[in-house]
C-alpha positions as semicolon CSV with decimal commas, in nm:
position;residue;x (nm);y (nm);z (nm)
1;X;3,367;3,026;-2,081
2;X;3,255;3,063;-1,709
3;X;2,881;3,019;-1,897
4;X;2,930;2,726;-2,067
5;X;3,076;2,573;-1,775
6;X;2,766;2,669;-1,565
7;X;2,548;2,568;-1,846
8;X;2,719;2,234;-1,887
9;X;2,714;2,176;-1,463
10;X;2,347;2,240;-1,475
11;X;2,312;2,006;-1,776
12;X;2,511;1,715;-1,599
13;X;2,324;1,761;-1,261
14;X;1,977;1,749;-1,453
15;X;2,079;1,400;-1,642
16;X;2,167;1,259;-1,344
17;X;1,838;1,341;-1,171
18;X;1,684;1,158;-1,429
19;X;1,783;0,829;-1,303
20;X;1,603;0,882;-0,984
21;X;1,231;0,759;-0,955
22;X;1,032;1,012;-0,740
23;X;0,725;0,916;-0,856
24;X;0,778;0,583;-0,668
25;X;0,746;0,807;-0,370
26;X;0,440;0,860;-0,397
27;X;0,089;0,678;-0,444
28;X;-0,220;0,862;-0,500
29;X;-0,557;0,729;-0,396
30;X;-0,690;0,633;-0,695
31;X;-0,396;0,426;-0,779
32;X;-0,372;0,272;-0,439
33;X;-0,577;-0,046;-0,483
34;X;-0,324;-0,126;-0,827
35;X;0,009;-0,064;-0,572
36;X;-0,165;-0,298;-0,292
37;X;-0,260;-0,577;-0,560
38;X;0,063;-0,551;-0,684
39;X;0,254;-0,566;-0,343
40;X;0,009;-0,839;-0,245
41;X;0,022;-1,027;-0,532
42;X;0,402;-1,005;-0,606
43;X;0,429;-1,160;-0,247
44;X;0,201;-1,476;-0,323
45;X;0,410;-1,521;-0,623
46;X;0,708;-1,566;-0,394
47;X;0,543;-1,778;-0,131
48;X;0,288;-2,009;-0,296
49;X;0,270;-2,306;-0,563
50;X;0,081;-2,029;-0,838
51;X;0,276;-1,991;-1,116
52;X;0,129;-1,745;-1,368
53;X;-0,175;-1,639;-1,220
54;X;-0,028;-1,279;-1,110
55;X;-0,292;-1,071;-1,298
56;X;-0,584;-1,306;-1,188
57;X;-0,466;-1,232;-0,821
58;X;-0,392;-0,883;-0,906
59;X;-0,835;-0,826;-1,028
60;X;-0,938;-1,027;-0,755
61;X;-0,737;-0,803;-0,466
62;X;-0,805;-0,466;-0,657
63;X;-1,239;-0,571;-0,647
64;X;-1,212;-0,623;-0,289
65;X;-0,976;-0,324;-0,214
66;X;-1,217;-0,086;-0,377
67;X;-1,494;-0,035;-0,144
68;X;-1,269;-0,119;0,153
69;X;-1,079;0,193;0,046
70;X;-1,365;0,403;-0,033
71;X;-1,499;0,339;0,318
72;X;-1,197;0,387;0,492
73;X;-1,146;0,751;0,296
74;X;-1,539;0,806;0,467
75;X;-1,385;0,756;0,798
76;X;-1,322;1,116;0,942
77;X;-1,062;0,943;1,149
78;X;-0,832;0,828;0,932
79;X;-0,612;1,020;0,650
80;X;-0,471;0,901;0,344
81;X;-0,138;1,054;0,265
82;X;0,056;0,904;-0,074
83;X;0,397;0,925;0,088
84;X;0,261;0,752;0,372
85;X;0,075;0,474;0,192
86;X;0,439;0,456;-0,006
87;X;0,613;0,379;0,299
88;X;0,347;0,124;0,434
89;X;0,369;-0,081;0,098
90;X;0,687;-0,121;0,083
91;X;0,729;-0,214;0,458
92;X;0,395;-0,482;0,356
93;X;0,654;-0,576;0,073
94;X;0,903;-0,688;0,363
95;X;0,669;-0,846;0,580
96;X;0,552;-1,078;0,322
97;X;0,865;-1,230;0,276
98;X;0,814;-1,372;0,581
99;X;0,474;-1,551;0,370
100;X;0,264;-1,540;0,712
101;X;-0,030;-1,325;0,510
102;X;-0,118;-1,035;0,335
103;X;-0,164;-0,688;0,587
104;X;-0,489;-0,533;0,545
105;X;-0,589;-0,224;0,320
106;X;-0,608;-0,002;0,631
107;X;-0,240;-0,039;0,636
108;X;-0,185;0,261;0,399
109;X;-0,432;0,525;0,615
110;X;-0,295;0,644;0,933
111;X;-0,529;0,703;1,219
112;X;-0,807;0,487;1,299
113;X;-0,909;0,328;1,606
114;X;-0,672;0,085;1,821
115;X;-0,749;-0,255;1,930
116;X;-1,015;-0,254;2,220
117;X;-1,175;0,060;2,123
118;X;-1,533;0,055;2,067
119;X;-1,687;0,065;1,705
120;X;-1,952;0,019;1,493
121;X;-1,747;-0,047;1,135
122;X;-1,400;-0,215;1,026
123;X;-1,382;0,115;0,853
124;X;-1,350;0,297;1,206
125;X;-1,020;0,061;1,318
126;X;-0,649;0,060;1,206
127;X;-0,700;-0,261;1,163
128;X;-0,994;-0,312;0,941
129;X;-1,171;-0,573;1,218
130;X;-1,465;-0,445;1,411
131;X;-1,655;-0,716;1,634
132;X;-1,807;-0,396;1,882
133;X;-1,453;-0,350;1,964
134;X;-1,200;-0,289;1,725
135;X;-0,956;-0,651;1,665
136;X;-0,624;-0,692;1,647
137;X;-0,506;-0,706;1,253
138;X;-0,557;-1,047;1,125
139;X;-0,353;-1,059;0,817
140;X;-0,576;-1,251;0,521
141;X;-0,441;-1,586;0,405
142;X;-0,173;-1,492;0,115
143;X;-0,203;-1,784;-0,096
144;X;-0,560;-1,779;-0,122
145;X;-0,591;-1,448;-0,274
């Protein structure tokens, strides 16, 4: 009887853990430039005049995001880390509420030189803007994406 019980316990504790969504905790790199097309895109949806053009927007941000995040995994200084990137996209989800533009890529790396620190690449700054010094993060226009 004190088996079944125990049996029955372990039974009820591991159908309620199936509710819970841990793989939304995580992003892995590959499947980074989907999330940030879908964040991105999700938020034009809710800010612009462009009804039903989601997966258009969603192609067009995941061919730019690409080699943006392919040089920014070059860049020794920065590290990619899924829980991390997690965390940043949904805090980008937030922020674009707001519908003043969509955060860059670089957003989901952590490192990476600050504003008014010399480089030679966007790939080098936190921000993704290099002009010899690294820029403060210009967020790209939402509704144009």
């Amino acid at each position: 009887r004190v088996r079944s019980s125990l049996l029955l316990a372990c039974l009820l504790f591991a159908v309620s853990a199936c509710g819970e969504d841990d793989a939304g905790a995580f992003i892995a790199l590959d499947k980074a430039c989907v999330a940030y097309a879908e964040t991105l895109c999700a938020g034009r949806e809710r800010c612009c005049d462009t009804p039903g053009r989601l997966a258009d927007c969603e192609t067009r941000v995941i061919d730019l995001c690409e080699p943006q995040r392919d040089a920014l995994t070059a860049e020794s200084a920065l590290r990619y880390d899924g829980e991390s990137a997690r965390r940043a996209l949904d805090e980008i989800d937030l922020e674009l509420d707001a519908c003043e533009g969509a955060p860059p890529l670089s957003r989901l790396f952590e490192g990476g030189k600050r504003a008014g620190e010399a480089c030679s690449a966007a790939s080098e700054c936190a921000s993704y803007a290099c002009d010899g010094v690294c820029l403060d993060e210009v967020p790209a226009d939402l509704c144009t994406l």
